[in-house]
Z-matrix of the N, CA and C atoms (Angstrom, degrees):
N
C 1 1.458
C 2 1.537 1 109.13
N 3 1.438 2 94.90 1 134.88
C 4 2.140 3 85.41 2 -178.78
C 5 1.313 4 112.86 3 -102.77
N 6 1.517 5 113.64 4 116.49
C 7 1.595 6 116.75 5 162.10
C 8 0.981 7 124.32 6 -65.94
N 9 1.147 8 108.66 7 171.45
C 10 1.784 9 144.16 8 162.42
C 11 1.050 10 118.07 9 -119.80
N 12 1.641 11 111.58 10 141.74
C 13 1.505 12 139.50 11 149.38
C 14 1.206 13 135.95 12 -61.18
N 15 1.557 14 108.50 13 -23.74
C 16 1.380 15 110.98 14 -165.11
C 17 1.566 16 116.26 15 -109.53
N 18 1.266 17 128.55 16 -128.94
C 19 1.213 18 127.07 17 -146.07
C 20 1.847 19 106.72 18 -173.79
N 21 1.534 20 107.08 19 135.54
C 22 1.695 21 100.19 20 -174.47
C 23 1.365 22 116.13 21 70.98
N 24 1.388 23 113.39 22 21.94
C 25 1.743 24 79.49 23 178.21
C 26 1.669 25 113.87 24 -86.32
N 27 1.365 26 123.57 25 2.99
C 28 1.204 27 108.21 26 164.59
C 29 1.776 28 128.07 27 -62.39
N 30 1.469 29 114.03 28 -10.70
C 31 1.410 30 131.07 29 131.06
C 32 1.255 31 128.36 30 -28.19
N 33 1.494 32 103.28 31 -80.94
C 34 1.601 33 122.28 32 -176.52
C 35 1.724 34 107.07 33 -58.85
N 36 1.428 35 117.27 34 -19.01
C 37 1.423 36 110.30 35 -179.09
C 38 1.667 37 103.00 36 -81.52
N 39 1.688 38 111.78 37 -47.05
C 40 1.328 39 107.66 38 -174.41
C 41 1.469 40 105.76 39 -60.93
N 42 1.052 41 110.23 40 -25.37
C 43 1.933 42 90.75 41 -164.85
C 44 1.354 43 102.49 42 -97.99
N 45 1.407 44 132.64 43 15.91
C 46 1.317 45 133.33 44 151.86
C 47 1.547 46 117.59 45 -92.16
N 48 1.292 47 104.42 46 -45.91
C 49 1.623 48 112.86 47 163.30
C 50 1.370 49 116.37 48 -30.91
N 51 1.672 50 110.67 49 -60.62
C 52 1.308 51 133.47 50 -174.68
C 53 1.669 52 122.99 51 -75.99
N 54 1.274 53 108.20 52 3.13
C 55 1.354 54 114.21 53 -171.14
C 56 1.633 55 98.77 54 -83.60
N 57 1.536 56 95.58 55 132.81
C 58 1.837 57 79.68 56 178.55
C 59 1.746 58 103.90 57 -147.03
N 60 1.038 59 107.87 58 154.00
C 61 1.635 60 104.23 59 -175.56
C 62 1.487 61 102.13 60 -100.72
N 63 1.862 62 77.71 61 164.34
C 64 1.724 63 89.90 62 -173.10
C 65 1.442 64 106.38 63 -96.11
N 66 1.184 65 118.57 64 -23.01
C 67 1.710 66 116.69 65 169.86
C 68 1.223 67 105.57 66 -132.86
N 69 1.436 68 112.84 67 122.84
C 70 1.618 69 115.31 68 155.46
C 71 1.817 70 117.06 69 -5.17
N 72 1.282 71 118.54 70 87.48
C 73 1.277 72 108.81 71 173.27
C 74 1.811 73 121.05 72 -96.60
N 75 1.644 74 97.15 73 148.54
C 76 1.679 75 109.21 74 -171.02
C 77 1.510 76 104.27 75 -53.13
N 78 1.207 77 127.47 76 -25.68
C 79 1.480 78 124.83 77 -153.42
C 80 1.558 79 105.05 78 -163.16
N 81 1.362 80 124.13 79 139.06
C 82 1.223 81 115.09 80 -176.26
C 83 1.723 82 107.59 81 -147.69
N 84 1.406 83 106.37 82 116.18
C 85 1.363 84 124.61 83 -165.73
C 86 1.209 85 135.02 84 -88.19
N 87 1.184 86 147.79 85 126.47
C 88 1.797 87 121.63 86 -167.37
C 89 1.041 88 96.50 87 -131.20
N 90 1.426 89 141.66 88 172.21
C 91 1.743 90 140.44 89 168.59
C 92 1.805 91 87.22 90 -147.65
N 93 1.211 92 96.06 91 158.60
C 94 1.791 93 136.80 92 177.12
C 95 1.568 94 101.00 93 -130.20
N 96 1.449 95 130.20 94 95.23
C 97 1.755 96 109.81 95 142.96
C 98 1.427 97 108.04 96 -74.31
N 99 1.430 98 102.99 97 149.24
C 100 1.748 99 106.53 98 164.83
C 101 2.237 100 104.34 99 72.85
N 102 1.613 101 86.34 100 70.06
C 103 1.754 102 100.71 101 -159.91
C 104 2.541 103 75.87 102 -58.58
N 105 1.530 104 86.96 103 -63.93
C 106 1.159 105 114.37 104 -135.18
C 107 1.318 106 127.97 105 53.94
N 108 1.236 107 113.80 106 -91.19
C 109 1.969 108 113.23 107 -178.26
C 110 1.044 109 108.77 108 -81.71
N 111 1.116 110 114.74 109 -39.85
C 112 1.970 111 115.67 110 161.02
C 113 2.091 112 103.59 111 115.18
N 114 1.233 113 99.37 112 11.63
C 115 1.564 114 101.35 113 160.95
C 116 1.271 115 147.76 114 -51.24
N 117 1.258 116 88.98 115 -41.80
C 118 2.118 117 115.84 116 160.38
C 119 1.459 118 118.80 117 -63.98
N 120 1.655 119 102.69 118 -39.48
C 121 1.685 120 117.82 119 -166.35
C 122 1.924 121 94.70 120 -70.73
N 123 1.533 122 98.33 121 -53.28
C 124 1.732 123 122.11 122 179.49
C 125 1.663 124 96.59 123 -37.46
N 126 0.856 125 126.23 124 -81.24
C 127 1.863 126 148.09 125 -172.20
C 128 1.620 127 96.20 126 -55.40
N 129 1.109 128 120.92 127 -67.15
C 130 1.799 129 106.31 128 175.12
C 131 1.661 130 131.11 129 -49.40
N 132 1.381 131 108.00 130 -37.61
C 133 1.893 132 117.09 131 167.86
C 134 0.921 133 93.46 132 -80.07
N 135 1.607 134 146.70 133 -57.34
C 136 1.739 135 129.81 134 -145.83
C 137 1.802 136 92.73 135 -69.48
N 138 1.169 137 115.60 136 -40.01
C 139 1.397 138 116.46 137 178.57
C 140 1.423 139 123.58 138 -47.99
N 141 1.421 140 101.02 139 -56.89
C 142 2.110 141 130.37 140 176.53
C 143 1.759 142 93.94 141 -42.79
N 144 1.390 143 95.31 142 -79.50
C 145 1.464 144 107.91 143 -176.93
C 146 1.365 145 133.24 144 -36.47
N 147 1.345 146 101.26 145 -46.60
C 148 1.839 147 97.01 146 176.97
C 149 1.750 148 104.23 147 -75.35
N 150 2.012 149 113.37 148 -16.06
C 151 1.318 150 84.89 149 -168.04
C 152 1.845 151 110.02 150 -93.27
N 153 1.258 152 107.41 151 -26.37
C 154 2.016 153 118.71 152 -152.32
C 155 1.602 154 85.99 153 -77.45
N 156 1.400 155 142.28 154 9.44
C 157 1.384 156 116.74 155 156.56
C 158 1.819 157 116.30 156 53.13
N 159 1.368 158 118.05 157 44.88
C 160 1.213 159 121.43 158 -172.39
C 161 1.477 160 150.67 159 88.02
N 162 1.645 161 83.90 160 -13.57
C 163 1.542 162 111.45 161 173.99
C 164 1.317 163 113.80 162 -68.07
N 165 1.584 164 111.97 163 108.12
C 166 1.658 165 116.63 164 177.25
C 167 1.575 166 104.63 165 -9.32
N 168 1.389 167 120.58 166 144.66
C 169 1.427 168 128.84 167 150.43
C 170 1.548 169 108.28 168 -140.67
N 171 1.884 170 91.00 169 163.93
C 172 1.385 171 93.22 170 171.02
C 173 1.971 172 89.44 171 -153.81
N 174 1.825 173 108.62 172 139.71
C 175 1.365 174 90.72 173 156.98
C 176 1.437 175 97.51 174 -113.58
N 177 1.535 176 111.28 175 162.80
C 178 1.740 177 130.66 176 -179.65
C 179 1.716 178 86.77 177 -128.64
N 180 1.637 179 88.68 178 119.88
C 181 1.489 180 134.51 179 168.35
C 182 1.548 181 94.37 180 -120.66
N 183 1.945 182 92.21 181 124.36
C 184 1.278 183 113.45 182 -175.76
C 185 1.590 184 101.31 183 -142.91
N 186 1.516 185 87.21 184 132.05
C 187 1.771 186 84.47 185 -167.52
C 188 1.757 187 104.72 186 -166.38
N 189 1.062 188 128.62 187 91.44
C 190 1.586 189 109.06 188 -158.71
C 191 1.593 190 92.88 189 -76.82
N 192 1.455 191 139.57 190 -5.59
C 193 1.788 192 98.05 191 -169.05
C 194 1.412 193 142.09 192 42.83
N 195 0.938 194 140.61 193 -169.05
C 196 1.506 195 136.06 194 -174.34
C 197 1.707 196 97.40 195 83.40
N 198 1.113 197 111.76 196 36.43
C 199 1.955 198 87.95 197 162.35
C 200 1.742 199 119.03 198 62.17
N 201 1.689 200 104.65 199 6.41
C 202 1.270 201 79.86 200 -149.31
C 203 1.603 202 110.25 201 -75.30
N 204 1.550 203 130.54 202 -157.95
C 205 1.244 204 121.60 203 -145.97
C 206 2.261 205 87.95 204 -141.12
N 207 1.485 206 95.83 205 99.51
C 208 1.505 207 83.63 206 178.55
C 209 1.686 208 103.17 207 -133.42
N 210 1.048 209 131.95 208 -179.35
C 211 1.785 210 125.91 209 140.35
C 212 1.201 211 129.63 210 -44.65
N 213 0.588 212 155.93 211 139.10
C 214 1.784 213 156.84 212 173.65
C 215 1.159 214 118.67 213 -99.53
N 216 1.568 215 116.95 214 -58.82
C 217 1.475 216 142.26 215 -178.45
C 218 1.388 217 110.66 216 -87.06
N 219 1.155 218 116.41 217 -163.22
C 220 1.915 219 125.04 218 -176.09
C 221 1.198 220 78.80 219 -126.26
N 222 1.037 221 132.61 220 -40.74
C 223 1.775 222 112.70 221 -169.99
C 224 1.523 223 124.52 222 -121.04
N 225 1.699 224 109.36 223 25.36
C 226 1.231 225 112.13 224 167.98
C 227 1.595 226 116.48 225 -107.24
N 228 1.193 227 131.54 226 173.41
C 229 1.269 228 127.51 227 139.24
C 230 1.318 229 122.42 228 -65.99
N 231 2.161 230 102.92 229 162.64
C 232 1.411 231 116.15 230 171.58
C 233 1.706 232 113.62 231 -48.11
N 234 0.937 233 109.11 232 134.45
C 235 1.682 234 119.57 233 169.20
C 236 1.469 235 108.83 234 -117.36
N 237 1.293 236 111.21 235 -178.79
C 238 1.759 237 128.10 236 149.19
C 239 1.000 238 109.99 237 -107.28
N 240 1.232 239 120.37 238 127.80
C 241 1.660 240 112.09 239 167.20
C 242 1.383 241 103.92 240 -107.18
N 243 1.600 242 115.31 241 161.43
C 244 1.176 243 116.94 242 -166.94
C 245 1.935 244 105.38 243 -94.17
N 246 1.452 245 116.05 244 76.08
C 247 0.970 246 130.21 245 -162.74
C 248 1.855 247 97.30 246 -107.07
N 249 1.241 248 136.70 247 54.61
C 250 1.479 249 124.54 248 -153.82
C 251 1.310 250 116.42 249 -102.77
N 252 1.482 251 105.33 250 161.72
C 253 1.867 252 105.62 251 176.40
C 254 1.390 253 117.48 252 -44.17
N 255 1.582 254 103.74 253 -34.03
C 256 1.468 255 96.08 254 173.58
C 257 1.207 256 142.94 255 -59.11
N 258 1.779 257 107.51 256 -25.56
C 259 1.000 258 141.48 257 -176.51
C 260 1.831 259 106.54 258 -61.39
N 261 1.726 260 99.33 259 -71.85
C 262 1.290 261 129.31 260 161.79
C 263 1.381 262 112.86 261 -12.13
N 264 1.647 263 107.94 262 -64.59
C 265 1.519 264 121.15 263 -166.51
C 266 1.512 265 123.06 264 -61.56
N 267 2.201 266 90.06 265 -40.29
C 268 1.636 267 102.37 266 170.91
C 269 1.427 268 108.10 267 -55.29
N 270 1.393 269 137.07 268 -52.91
C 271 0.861 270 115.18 269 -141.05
C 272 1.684 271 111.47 270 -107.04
N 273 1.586 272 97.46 271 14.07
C 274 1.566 273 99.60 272 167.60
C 275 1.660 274 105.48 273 -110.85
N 276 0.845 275 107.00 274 22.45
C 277 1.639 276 117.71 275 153.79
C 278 1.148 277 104.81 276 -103.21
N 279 1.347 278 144.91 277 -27.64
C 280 1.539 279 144.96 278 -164.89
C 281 1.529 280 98.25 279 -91.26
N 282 0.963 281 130.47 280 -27.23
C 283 1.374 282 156.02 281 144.65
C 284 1.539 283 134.41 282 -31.72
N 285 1.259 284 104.77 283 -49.47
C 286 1.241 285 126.14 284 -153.63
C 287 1.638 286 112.48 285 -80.39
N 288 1.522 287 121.51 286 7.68
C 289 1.368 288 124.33 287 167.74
C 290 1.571 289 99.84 288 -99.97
N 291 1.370 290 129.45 289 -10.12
C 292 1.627 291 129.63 290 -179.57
C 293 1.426 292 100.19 291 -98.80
N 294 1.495 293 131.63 292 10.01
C 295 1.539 294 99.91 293 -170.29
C 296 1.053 295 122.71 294 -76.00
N 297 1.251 296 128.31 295 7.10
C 298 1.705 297 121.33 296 150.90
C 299 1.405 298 121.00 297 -72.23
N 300 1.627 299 108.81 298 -3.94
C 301 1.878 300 93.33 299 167.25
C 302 1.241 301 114.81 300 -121.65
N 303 1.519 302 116.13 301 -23.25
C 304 1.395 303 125.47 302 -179.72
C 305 1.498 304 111.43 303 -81.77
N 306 1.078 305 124.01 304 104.83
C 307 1.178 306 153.78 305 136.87
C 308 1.556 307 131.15 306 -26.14
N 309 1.304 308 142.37 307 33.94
C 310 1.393 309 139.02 308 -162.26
C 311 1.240 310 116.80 309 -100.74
N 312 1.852 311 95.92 310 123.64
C 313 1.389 312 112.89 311 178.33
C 314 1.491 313 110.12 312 -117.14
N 315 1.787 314 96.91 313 103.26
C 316 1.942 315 102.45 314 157.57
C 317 1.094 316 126.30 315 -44.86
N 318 1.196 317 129.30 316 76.15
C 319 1.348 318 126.03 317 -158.02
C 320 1.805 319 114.09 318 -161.98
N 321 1.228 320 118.69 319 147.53
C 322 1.553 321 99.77 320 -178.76
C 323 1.474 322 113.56 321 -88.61
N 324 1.158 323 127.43 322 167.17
C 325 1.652 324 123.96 323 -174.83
C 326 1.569 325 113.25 324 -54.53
N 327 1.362 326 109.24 325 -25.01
C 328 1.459 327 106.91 326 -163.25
C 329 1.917 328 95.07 327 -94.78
N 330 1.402 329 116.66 328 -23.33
C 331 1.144 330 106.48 329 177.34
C 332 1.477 331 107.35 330 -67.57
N 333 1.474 332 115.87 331 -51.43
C 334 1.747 333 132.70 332 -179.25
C 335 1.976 334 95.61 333 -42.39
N 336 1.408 335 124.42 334 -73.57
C 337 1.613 336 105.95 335 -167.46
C 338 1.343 337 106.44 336 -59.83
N 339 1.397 338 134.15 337 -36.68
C 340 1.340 339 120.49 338 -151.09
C 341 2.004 340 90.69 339 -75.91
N 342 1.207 341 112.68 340 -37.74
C 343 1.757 342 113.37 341 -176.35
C 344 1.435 343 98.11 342 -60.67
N 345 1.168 344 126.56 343 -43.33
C 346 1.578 345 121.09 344 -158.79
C 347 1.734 346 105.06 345 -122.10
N 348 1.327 347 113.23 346 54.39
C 349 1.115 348 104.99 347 -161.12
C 350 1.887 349 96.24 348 -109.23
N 351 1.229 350 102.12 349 -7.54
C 352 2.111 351 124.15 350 170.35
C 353 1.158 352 121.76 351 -95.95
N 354 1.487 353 113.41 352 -13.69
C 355 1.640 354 129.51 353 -176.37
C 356 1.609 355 104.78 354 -62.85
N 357 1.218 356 130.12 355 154.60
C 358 1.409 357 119.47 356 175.04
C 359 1.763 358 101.55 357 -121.10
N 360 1.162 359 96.20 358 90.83
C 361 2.024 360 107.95 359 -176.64
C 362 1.422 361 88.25 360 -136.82
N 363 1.207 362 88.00 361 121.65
C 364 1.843 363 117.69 362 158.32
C 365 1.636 364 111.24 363 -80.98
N 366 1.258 365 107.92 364 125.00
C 367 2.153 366 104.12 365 178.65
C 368 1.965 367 90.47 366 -113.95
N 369 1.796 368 74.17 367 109.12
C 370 1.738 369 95.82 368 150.68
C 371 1.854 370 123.06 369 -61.88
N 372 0.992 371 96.24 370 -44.56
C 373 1.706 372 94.83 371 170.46
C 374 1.602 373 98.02 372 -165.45
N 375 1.933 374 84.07 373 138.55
C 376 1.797 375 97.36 374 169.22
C 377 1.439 376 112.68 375 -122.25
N 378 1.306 377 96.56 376 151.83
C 379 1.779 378 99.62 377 173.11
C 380 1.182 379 121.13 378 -109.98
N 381 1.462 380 131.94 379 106.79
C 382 1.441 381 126.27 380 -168.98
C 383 1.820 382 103.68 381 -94.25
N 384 0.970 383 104.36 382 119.67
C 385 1.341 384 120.05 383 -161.15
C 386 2.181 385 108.54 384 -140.01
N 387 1.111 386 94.09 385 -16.79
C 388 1.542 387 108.45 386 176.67
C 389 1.615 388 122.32 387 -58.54
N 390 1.626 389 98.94 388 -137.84
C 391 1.630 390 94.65 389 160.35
C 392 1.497 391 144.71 390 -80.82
N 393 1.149 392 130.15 391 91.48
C 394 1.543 393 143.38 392 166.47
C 395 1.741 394 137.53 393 -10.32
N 396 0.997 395 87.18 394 -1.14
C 397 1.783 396 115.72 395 -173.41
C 398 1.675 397 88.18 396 -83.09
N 399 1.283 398 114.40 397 123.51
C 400 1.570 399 128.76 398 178.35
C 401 1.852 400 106.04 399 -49.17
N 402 1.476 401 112.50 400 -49.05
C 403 1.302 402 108.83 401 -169.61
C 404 1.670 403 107.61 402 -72.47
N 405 1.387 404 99.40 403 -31.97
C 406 1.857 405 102.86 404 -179.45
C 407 1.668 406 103.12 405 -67.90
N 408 0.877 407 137.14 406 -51.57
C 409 1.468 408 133.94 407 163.94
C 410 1.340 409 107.60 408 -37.55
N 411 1.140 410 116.58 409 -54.66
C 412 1.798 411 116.65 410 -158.22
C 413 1.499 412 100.70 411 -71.62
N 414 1.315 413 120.88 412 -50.13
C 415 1.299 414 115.99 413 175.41
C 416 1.397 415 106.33 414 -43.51
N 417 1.512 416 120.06 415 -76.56
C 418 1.678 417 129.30 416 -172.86
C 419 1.605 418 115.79 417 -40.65
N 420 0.976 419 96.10 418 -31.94
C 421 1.945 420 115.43 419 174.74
C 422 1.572 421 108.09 420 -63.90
N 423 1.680 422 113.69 421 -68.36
C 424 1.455 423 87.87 422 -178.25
C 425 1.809 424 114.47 423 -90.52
N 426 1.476 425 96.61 424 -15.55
C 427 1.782 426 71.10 425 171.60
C 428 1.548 427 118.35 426 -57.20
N 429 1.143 428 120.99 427 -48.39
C 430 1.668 429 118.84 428 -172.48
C 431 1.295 430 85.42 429 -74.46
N 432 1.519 431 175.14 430 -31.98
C 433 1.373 432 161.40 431 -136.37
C 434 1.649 433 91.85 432 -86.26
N 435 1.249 434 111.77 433 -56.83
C 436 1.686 435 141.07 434 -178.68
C 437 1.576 436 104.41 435 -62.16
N 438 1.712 437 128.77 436 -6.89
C 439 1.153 438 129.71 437 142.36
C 440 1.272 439 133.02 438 -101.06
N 441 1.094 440 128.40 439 18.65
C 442 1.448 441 139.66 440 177.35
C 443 1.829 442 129.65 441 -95.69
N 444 1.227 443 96.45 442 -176.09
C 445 1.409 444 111.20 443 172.66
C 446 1.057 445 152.64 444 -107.79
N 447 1.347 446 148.24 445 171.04
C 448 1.396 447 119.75 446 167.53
C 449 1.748 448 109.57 447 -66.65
N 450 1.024 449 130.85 448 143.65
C 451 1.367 450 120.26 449 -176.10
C 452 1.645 451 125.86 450 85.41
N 453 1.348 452 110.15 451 -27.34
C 454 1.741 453 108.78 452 155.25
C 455 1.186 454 132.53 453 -22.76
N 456 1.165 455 114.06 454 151.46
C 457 1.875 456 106.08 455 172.56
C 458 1.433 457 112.59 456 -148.08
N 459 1.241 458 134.95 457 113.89
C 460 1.034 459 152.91 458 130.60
C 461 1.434 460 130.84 459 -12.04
N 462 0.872 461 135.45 460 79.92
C 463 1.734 462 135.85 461 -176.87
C 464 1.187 463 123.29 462 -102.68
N 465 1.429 464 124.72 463 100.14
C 466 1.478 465 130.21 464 179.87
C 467 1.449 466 123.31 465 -92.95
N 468 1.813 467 114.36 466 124.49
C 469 1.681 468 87.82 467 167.07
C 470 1.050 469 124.90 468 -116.46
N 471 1.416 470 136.47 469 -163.39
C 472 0.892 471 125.48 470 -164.60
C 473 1.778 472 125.51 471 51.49
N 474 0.847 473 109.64 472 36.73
C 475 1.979 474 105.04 473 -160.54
C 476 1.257 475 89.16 474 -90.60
N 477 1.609 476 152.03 475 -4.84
C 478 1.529 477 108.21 476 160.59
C 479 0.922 478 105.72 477 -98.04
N 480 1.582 479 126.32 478 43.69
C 481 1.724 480 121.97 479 173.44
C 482 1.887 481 90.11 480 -100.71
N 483 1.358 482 122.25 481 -12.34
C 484 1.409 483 105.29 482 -161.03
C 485 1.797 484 94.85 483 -141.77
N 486 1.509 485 118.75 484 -165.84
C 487 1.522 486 105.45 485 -160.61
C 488 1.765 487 90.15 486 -109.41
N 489 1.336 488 112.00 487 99.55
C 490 1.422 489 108.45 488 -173.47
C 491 1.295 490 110.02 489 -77.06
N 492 1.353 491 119.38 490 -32.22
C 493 1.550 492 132.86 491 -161.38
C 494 1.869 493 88.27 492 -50.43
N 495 1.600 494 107.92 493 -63.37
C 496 1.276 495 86.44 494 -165.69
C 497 1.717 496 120.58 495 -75.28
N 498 1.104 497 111.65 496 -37.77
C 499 1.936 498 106.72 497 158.85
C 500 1.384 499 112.97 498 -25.08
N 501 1.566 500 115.54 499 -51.79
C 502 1.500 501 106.86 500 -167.00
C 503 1.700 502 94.22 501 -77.25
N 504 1.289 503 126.61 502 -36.48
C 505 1.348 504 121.89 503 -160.58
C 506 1.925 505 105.01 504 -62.37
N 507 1.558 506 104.63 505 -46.83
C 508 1.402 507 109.08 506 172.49
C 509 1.690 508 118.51 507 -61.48
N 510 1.590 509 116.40 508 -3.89
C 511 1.210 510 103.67 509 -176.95
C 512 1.274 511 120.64 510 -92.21
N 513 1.638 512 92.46 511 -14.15
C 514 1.879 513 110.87 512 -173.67
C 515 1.980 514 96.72 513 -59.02
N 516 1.241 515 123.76 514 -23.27
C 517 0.820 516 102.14 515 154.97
C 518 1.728 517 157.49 516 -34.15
N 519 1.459 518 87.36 517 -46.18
C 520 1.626 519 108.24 518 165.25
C 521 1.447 520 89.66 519 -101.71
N 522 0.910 521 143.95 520 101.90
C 523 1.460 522 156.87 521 143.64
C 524 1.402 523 108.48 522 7.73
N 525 1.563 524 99.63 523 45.95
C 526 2.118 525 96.76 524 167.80
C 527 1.565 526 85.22 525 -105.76
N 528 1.608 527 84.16 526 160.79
C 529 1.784 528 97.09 527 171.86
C 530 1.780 529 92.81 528 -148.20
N 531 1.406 530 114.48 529 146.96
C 532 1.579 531 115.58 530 -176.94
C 533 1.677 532 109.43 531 -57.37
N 534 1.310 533 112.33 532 138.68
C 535 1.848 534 119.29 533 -174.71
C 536 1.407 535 110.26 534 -88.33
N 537 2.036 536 90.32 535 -49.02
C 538 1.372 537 91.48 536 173.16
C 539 1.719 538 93.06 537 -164.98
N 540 1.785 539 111.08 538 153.77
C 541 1.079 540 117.41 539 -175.88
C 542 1.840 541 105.59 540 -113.18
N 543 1.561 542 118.78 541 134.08
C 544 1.197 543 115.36 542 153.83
C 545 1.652 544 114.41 543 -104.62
N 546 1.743 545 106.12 544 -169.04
C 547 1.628 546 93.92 545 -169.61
C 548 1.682 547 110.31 546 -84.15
N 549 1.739 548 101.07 547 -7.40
C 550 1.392 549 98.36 548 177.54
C 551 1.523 550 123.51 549 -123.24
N 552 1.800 551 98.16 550 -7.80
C 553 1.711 552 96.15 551 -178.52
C 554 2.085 553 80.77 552 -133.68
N 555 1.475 554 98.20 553 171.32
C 556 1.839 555 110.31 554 176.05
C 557 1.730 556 84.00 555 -138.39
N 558 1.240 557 99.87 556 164.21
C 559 1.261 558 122.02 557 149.77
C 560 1.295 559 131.71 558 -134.77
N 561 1.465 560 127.27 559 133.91
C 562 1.182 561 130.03 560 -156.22
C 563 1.352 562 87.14 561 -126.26
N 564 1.824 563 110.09 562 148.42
C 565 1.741 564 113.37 563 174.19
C 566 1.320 565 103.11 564 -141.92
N 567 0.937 566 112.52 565 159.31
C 568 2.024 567 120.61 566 -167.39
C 569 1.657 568 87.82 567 -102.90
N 570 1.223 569 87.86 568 115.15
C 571 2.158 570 109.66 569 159.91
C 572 1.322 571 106.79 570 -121.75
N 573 1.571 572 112.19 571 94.66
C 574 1.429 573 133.53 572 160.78
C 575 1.786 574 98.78 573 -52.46
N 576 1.070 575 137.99 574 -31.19
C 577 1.306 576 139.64 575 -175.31
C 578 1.586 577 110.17 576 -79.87
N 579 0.890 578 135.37 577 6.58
C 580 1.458 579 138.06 578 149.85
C 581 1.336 580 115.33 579 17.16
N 582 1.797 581 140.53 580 105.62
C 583 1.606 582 114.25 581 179.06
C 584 1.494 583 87.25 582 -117.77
């Protein structure tokens, strides 16, 4: 059975449930930073799947693991978190009846945009679930914002660990505005229809 760490995902299920497109699209994309156990990744495809009716999918779980040793917070020090290969391994066996949609790259977020930063993939919904540091969000925020759609959604957790106000404020750029906020995840969705 695959756990979770986190918190609300009866949230994270509705606003995947509820995600709906405005035109029949060819291909429909989802991303997870920060897989870990892979509970979030689990709840975002079982969702995709029962709804796109055949329409190619793929989700991309990105998560390098290895223990490694970074900041997390804006106002903590570097740690280790216990993020390990072992971890990794469980949960690409938990995995391993989707590998035609799941997508997993060992890799850190900043390695994942700078590799695929020429690729032409539109993300129907992402889950930022990774590193917590206000500027590491903000980056991951508008690069994937700058891959989206009308109707996308954005799902952050943890957001009163970091300064969301301004993430969400820089996203109004790409025409997201918050859908709905919990005390540990928000969701933000892009309305090209603006009145």
């Amino acid at each position: 059975m695959i756990r979770g760490d986190s918190q609300e995902y009866e949230l994270l299920k509705r606003w995947c449930d509820t995600l709906s497109f405005k035109n029949k699209p060819n291909h429909v994309t989802t991303c997870e930073i920060g897989i870990r156990e892979g509970l979030s990744s689990k709840i975002i495809m079982m969702s995709m799947k029962a709804k796109i009716n055949g329409t190619p999918y793929h989700h991309i779980g990105i998560d390098p693991y290895n223990n490694l040793e970074y900041q997390h917070y804006d106002h903590t020090e570097s740690e280790t978190c216990d993020y390990t290969n072992e971890m990794r391994d469980t949960m690409l066996k938990d995995f391993a009846e989707h590998k035609e949609e799941f997508l997993f790259y060992n890799i850190t977020d900043i390695e994942y945009m700078n590799k695929h930063c020429n690729l032409d993939v539109t993300y129907d919904l992402v889950h930022f679930d990774g590193p917590h540091m206000t500027k590491d969000v903000l980056r991951e925020a508008i690069w994937f914002a700058d891959r989206t759609r009308d109707g996308s959604r954005l799902i952050f957790d943890d957001h009163d660990l970091f300064d969301m106000r301004h993430v969400a404020m820089a996203l109004t750029y790409f025409n997201f505005k918050v859908l709905e906020e919990g005390k540990h995840k928000i969701c933000l969705i892009r309305d090209d229809n603006k009145s």
